[in-house]
N, C-alpha and C positions, 0 to 999 in steps of 0.2 A: 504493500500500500504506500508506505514511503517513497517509495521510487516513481511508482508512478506518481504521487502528490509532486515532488519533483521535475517530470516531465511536464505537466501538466502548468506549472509556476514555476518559470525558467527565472523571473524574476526576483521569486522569493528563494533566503536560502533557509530551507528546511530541516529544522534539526527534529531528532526523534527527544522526546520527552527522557530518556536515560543518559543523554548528552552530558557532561559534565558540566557547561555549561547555563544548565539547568539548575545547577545550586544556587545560583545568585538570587533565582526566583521562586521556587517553593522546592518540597522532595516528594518523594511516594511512600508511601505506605501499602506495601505490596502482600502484607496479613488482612488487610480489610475487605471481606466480602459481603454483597448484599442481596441475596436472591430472592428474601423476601421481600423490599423495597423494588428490587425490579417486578416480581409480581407485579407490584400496587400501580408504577409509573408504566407498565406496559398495557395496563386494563384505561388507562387516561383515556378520553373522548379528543382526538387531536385536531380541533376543527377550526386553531389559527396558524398561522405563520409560524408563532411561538405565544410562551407562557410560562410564567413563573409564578410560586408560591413560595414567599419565604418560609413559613410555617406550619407543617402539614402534620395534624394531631393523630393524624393514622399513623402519620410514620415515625412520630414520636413516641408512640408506644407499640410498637415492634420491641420485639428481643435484641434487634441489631443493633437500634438506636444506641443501646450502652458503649459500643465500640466509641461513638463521638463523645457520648455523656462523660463516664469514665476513664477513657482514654483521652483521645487524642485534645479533646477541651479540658483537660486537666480536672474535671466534676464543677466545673464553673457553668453557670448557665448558659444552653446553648440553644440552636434550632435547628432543626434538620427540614429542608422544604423541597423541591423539585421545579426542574425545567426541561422544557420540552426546544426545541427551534430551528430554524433552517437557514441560520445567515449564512452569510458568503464573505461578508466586507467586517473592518474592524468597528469603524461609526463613534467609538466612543471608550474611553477609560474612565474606571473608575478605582478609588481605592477602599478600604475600612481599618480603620485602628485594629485588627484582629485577621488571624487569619482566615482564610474561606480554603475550604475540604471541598473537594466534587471528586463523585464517582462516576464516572464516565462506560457508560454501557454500551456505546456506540465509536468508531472511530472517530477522531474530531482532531480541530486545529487550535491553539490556543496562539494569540498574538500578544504578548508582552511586554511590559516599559517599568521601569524603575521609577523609585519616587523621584531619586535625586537627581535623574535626568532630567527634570524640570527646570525651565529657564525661564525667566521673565514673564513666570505667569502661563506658561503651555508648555507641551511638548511639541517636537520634531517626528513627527512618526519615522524617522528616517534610523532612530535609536532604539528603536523595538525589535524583539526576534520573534520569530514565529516559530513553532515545535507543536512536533506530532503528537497526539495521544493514542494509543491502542486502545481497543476495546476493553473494556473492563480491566481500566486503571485507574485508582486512587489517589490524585494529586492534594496535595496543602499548596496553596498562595499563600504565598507572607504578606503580613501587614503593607508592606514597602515595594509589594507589586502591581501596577496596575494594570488593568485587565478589563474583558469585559468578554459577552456571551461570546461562546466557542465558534467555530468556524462549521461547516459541516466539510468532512473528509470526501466523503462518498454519497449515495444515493441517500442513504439513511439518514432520519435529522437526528441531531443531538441529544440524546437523552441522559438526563445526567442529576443527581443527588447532590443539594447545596447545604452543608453546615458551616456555619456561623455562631457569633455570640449572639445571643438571643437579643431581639429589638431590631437587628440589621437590614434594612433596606423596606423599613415602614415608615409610614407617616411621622416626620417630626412635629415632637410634643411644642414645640414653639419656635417663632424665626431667631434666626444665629444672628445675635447682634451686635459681636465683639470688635476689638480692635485686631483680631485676627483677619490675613488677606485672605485666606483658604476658606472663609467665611462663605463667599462667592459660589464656591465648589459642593457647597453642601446641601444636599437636595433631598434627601431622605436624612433618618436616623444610623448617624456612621455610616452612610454613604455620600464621597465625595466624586462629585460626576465631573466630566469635561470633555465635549462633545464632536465631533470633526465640522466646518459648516456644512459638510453635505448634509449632515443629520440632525441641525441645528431646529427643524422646523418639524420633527418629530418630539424633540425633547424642548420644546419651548422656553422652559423654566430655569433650563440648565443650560452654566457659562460655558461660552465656547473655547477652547482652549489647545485645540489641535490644529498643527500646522504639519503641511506637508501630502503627499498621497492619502489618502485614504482606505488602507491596505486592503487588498481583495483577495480571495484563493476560492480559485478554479476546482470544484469539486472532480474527482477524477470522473463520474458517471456520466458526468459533460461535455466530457473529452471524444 
């Protein structure tokens, strides 16, 4: 699959998610399995583009769920929710004070940037990597990566398991009205957005802060 994602993205240079180069942005966890969570997100009614739920109460009380409860979020409050989607382009990063867990059931692309490659209020997309995810892998993003929904690899759309600190990517309880500049970025609860202008008029509310291409991957079934 990497190879052909390759042919397919002569542009992009493709790394496979076990890259070394991959430590700078989250790691795997290669014990975590969820069969009963893919039950639940493969019985989904799939009748948009995409969809997310930060918080999904079935899947929080699953047997599995302990995996993130007790492990990997150290027993600190967390959410386990789901996404389903079909993008193609990058569109938009965003970051959270914590890390974000996806299990990945489908092959997918992830596109990546650093916090600190932030310059004058945006990124460069031109400082991103992009890496492959195999089917049924268990990535962590670090706090200090941003990121945002996967790519789709192949024919299949993304389907994939989102843990978080609990609260992440709902309604903020009141506007951010500090002497903080990142104040701008903040568009949910611990979610800091910043959007490409192609995708600016999708996400209205949210600052624009991407410069450069606006990264795309050619699904190989396209090809």
């Amino acid at each position: 699959m990497l190879e052909k994602l390759r042919l397919a993205n002569p542009e992009l240079d493709i790394l496979h998610v076990e890259d070394p180069q991959f430590a700078r942005y989250g790691t795997l966890h290669p014990t975590i399995h969820l069969p009963e969570m893919r039950q639940f997100l493969y019985s989904v009614e799939r009748t948009e583009f995409e969809h997310y739920v930060p918080c999904e109460e079935r899947l929080m009380s699953l047997p599995e769920a302990d995996q993130f409860k007790d492990g990997l979020f150290g027993q600190v409050p967390c959410q386990i929710g789901w996404y389903y989607g079909n993008c193609d382009r990058l569109n938009a990063v965003e970051y959270h004070k914590c890390s974000e867990v996806l299990y990945e059931y489908e092959d997918c692309v992830l596109i990546l940037g650093l916090l600190w490659d932030m310059q004058d209020g945006g990124l460069d997309t031109s400082a991103m990597r992009v890496f492959y995810v195999p089917a049924n892998t268990c990535v962590e993003l670090y706090a200090t990566t941003l990121h945002f929904a996967p790519c789709r690899a192949g024919q299949a759309p993304v389907m994939q398991i989102v843990a978080q600190s609990l609260g992440t990517n709902t309604p903020l309880l009141k506007p951010a009205r500090t002497a903080e500049a990142e104040d701008r970025y903040l568009l949910q609860r611990n979610k800091w957005l910043l959007v490409h202008p192609e995708f600016a008029a999708s996400e209205p509310e949210a600052a624009v802060g991407l410069r450069g291409k606006n990264l795309a991957v050619v699904p190989v079934a396209s090809v």
